[in-house]
TORZADO-386710 format. One record per atom (N, C-alpha, C, O, CB): residue in one letter; atom name; x, y, z. Coordinates in Angstrom, 1 decimal, padded with zeros to 4 digits, m for minus. Glycine has a CB too. Layout:
BEGIN
+------+------+--------+--------+--------+
! code ! site !      x !      y !      z !
+------+------+--------+--------+--------+
!    a !   CA !      X !      Y !      Z !
...
+------+------+--------+--------+--------+
// end
This chain:
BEGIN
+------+------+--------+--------+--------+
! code ! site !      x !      y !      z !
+------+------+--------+--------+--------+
!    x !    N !  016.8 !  144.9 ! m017.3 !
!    x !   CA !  018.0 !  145.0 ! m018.0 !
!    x !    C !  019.1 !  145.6 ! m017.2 !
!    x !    O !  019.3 !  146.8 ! m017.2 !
!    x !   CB !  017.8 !  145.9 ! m019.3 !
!    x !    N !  019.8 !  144.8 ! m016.4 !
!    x !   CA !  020.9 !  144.8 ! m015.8 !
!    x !    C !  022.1 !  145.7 ! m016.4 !
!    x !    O !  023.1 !  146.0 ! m015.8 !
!    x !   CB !  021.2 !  143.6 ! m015.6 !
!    x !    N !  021.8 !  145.9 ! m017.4 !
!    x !   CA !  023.2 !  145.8 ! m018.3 !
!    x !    C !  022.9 !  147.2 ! m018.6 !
!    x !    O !  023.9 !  147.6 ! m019.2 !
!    x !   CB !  023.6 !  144.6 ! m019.7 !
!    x !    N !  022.0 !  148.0 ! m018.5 !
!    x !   CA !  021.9 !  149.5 ! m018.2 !
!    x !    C !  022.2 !  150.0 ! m017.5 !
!    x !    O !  022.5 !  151.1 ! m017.9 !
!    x !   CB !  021.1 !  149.9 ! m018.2 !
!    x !    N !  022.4 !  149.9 ! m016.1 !
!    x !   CA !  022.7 !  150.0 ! m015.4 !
!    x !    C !  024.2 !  150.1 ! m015.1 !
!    x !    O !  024.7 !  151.0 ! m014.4 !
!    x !   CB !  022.1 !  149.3 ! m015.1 !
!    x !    N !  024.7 !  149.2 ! m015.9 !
!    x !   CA !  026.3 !  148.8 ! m015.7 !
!    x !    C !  026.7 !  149.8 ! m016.4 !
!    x !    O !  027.5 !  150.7 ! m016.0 !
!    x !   CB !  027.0 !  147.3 ! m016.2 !
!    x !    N !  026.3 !  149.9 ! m017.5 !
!    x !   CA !  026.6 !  151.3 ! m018.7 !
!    x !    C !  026.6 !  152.2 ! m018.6 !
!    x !    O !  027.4 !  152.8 ! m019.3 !
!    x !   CB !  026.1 !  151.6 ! m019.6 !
!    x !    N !  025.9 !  152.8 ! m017.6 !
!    x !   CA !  025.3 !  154.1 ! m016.9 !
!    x !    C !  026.2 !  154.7 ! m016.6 !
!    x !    O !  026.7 !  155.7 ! m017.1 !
!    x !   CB !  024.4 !  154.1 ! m015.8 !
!    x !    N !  027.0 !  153.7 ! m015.2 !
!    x !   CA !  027.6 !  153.9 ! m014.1 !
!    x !    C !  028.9 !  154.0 ! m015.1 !
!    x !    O !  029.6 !  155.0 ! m015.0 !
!    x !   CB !  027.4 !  152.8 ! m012.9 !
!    x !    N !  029.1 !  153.3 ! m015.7 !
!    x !   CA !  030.4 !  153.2 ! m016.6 !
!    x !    C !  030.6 !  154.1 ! m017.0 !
!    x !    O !  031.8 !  154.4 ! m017.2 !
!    x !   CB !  030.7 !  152.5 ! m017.6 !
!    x !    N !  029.6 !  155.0 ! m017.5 !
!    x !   CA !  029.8 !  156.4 ! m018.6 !
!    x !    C !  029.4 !  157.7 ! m017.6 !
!    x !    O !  029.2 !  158.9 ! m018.0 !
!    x !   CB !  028.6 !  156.3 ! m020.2 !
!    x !    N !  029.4 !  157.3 ! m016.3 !
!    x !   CA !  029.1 !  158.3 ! m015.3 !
!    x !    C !  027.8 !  159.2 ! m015.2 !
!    x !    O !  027.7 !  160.3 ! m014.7 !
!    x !   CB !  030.1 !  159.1 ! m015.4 !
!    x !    N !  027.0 !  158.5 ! m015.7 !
!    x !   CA !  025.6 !  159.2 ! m015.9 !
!    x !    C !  024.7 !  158.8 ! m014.3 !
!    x !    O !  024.8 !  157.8 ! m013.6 !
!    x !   CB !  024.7 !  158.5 ! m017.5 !
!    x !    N !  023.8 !  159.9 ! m014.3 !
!    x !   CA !  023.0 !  159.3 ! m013.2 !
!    x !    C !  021.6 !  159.0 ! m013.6 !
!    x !    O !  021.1 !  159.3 ! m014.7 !
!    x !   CB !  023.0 !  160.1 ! m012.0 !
!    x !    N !  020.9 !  158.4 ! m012.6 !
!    x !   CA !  019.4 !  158.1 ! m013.4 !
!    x !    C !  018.7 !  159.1 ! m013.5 !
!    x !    O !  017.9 !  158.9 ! m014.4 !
!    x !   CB !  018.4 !  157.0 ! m012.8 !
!    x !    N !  018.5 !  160.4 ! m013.0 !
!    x !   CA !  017.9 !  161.3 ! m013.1 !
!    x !    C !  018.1 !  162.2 ! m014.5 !
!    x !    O !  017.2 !  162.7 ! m015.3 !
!    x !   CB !  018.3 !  161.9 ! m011.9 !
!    x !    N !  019.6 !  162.4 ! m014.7 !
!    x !   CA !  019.4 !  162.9 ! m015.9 !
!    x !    C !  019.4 !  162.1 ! m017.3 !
!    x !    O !  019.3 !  162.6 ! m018.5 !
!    x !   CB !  020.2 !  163.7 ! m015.9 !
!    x !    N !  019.4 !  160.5 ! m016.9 !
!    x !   CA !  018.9 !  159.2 ! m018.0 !
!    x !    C !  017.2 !  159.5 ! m018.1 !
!    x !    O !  016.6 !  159.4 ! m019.2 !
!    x !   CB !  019.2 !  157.1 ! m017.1 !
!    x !    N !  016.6 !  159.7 ! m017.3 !
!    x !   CA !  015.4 !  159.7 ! m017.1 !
!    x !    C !  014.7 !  161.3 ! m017.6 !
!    x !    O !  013.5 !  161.2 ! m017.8 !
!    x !   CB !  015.2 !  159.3 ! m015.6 !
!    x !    N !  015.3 !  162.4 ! m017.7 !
!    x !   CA !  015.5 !  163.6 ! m018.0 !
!    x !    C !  015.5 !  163.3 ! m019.7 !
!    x !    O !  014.5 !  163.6 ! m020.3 !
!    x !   CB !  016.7 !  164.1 ! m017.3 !
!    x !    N !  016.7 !  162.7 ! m020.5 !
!    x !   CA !  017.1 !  162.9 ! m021.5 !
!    x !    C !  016.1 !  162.1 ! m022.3 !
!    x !    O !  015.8 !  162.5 ! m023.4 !
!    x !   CB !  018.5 !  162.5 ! m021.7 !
!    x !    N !  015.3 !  160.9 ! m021.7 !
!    x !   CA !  014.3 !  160.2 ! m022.3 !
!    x !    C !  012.9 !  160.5 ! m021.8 !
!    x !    O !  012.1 !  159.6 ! m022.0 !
!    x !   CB !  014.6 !  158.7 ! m022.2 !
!    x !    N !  012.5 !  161.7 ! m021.3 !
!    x !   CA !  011.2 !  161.8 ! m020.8 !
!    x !    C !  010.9 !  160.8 ! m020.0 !
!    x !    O !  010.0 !  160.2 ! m020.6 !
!    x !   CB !  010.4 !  162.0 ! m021.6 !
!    x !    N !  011.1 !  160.5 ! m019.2 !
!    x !   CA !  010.5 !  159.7 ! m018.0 !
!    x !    C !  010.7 !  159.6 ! m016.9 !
!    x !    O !  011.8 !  160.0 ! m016.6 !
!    x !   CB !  010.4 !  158.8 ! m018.1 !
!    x !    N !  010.1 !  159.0 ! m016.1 !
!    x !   CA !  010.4 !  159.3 ! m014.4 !
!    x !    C !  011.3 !  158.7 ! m014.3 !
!    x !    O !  011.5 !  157.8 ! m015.1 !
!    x !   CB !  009.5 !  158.8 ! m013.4 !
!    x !    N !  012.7 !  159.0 ! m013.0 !
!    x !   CA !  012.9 !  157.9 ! m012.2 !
!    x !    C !  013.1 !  156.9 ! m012.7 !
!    x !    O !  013.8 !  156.3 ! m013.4 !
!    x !   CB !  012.1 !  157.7 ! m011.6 !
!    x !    N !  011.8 !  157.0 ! m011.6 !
!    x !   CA !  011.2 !  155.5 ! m011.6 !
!    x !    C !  011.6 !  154.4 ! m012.4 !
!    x !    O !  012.0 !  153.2 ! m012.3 !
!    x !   CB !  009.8 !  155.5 ! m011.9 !
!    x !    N !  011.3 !  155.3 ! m013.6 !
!    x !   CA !  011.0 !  154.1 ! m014.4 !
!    x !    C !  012.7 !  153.5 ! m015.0 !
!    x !    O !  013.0 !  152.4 ! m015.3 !
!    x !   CB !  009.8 !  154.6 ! m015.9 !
!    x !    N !  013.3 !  154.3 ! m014.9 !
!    x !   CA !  015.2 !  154.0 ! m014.8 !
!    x !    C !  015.5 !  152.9 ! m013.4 !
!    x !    O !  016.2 !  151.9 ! m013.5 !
!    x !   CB !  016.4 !  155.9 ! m014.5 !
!    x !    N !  015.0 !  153.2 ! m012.5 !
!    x !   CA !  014.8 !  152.0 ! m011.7 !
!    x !    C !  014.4 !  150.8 ! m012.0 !
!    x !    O !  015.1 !  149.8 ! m011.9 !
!    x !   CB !  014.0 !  152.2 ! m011.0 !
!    x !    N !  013.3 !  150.9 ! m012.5 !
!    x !   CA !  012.5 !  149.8 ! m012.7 !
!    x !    C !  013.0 !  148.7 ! m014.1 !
!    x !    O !  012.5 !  147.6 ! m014.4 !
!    x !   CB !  011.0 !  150.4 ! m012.9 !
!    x !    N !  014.0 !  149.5 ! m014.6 !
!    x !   CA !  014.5 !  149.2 ! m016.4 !
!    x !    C !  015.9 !  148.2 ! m015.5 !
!    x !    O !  016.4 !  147.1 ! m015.8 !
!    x !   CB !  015.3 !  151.3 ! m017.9 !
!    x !    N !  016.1 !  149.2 ! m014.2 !
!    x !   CA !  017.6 !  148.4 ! m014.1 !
!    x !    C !  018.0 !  147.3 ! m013.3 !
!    x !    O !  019.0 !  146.7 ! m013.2 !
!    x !   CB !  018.7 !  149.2 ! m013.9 !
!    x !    N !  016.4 !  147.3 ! m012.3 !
!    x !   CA !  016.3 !  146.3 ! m011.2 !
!    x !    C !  015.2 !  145.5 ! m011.1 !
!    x !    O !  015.2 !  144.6 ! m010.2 !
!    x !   CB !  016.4 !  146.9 ! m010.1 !
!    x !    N !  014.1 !  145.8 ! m012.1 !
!    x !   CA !  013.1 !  144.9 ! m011.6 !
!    x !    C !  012.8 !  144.2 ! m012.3 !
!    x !    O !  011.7 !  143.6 ! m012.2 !
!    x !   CB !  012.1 !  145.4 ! m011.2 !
!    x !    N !  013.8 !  143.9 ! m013.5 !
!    x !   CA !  012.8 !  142.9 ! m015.1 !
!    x !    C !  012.5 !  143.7 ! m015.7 !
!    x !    O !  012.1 !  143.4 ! m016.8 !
!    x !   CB !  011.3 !  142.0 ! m015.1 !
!    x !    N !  012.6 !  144.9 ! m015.3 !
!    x !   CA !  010.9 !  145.3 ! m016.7 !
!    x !    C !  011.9 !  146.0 ! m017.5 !
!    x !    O !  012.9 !  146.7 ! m017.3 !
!    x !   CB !  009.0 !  146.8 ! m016.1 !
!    x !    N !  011.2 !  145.6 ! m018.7 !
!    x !   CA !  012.4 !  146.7 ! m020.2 !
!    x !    C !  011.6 !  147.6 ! m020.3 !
!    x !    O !  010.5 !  147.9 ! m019.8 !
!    x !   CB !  012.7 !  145.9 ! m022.3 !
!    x !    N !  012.6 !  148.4 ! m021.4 !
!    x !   CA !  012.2 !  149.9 ! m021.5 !
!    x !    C !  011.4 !  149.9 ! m023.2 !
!    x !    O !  011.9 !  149.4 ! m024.2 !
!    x !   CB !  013.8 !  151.0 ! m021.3 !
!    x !    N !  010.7 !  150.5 ! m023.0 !
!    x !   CA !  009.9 !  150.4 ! m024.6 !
!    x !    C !  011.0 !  150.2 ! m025.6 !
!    x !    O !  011.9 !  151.0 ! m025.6 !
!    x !   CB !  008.9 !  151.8 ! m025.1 !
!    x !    N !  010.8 !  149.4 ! m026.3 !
!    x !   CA !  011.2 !  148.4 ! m027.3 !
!    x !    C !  011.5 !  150.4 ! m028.3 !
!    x !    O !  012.6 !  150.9 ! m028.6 !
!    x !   CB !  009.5 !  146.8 ! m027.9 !
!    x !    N !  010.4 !  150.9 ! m028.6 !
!    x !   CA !  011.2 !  151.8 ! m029.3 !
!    x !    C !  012.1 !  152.7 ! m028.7 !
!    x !    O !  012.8 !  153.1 ! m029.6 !
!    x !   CB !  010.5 !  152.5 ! m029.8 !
!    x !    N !  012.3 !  152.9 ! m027.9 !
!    x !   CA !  013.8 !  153.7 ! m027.0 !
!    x !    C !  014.5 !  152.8 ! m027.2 !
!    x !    O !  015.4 !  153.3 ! m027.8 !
!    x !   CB !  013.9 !  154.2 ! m025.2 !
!    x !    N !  014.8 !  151.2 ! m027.2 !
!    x !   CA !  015.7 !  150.7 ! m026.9 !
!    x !    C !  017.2 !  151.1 ! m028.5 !
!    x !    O !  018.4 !  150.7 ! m028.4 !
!    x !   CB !  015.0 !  149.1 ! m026.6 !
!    x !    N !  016.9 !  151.5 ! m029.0 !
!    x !   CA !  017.9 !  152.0 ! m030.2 !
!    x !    C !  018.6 !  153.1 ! m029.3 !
!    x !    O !  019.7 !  152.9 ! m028.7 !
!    x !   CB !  017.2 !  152.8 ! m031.7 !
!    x !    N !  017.8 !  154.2 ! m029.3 !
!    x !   CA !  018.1 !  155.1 ! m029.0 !
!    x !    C !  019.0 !  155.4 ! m027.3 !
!    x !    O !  019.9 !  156.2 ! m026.9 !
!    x !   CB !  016.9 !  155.6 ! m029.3 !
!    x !    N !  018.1 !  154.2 ! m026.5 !
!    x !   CA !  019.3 !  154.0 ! m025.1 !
!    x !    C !  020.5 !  153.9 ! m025.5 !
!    x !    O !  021.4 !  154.6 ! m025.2 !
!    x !   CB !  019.1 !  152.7 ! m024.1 !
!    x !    N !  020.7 !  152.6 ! m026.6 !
!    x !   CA !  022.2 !  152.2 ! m026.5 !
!    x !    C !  023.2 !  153.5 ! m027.7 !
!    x !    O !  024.4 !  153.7 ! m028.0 !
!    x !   CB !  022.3 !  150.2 ! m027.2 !
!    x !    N !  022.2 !  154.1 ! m028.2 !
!    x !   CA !  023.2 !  155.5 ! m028.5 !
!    x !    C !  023.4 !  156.5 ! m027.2 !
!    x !    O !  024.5 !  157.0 ! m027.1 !
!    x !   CB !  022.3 !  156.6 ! m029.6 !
!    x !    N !  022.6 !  156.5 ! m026.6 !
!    x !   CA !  022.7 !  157.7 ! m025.1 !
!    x !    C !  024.2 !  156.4 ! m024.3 !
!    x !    O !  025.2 !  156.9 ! m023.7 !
!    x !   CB !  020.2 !  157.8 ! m023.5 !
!    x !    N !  024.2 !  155.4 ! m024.5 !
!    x !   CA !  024.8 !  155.0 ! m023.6 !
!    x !    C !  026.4 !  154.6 ! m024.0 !
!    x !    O !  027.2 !  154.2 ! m023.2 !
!    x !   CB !  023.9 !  153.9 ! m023.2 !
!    x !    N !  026.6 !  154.9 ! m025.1 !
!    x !   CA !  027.0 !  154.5 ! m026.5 !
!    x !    C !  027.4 !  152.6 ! m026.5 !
!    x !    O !  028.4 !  152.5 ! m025.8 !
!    x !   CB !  028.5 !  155.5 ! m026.9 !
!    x !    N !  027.2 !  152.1 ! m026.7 !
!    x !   CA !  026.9 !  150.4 ! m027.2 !
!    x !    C !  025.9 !  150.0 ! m028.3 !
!    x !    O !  025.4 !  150.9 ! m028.9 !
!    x !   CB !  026.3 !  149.4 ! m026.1 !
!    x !    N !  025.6 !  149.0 ! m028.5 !
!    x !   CA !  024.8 !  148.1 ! m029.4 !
!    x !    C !  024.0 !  147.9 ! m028.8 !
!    x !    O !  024.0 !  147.9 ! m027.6 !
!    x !   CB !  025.3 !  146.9 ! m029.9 !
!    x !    N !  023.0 !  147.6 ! m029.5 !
!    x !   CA !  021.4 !  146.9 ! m029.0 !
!    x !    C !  021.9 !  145.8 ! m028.4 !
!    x !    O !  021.3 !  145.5 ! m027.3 !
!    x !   CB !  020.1 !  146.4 ! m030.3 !
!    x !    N !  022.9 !  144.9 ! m028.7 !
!    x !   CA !  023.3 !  143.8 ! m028.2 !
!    x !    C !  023.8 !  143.7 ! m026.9 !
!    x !    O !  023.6 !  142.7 ! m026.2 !
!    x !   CB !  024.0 !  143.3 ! m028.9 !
!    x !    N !  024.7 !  144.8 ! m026.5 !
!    x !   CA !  025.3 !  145.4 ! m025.3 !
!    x !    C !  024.3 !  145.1 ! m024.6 !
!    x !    O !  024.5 !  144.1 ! m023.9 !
!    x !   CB !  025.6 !  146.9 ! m025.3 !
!    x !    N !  022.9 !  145.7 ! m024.5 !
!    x !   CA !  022.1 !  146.1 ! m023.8 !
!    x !    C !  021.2 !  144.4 ! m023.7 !
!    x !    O !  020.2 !  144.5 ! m023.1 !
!    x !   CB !  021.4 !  147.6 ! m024.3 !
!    x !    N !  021.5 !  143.6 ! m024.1 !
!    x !   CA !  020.9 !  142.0 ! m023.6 !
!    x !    C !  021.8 !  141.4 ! m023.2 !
!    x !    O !  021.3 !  140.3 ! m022.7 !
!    x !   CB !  020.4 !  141.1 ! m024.6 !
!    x !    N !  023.1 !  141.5 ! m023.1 !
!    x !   CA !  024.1 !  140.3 ! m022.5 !
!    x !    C !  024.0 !  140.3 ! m020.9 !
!    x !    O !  023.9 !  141.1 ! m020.0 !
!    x !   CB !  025.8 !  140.8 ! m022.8 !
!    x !    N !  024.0 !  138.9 ! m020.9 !
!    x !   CA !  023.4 !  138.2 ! m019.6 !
!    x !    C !  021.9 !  138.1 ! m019.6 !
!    x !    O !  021.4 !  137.2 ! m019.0 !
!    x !   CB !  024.0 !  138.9 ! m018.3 !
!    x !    N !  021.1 !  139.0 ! m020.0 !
!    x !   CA !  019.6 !  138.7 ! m019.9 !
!    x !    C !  019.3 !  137.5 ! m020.6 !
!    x !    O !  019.8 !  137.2 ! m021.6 !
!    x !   CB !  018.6 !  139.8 ! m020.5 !
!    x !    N !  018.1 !  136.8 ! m019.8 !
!    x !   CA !  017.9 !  135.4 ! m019.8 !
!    x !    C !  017.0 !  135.3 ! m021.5 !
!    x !    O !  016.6 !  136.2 ! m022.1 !
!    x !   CB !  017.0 !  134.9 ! m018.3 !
!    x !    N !  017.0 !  134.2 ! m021.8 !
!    x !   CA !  015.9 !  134.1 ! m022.9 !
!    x !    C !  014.7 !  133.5 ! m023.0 !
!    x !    O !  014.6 !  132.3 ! m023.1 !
!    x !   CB !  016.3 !  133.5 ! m023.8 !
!    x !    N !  013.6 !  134.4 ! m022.9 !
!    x !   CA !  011.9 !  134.2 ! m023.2 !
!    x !    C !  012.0 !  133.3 ! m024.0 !
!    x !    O !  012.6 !  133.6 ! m025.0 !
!    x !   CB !  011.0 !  135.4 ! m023.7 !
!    x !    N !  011.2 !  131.8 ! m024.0 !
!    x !   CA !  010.8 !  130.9 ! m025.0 !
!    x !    C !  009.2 !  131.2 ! m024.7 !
!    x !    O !  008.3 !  130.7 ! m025.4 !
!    x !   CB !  011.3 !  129.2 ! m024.8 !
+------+------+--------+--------+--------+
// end
């Protein structure tokens, strides 16, 4: 999810304390913003409040799974 990433940076946050505020490594803010991999479906509400946007925010430009 690319578009976390962009939001982050936009609202001046760094991944350490993204990763801090949601219990989890790093890593795994890495891995949410560069490698494909989403972030559990249940945080995903709660990211786009930390981030402030829409669940929708957080899919624009991501491709669509058939």
């Amino acid at each position: 999810m690319r578009r976390i990433k962009e939001l982050r940076l936009a609202k001046g946050l760094r991944q350490v304390d993204m990763a801090a505020h949601f219990g989890v490594g790093q890593t795994a803010i890495v891995k949410w913003e560069s490698e494909g991999l989403y972030p559990p479906s249940r945080l995903l509400p709660e990211i786009a409040i930390y981030l402030g946007c829409t669940l929708d925010d957080l899919y624009k430009g991501e491709k669509e799974v058939v």
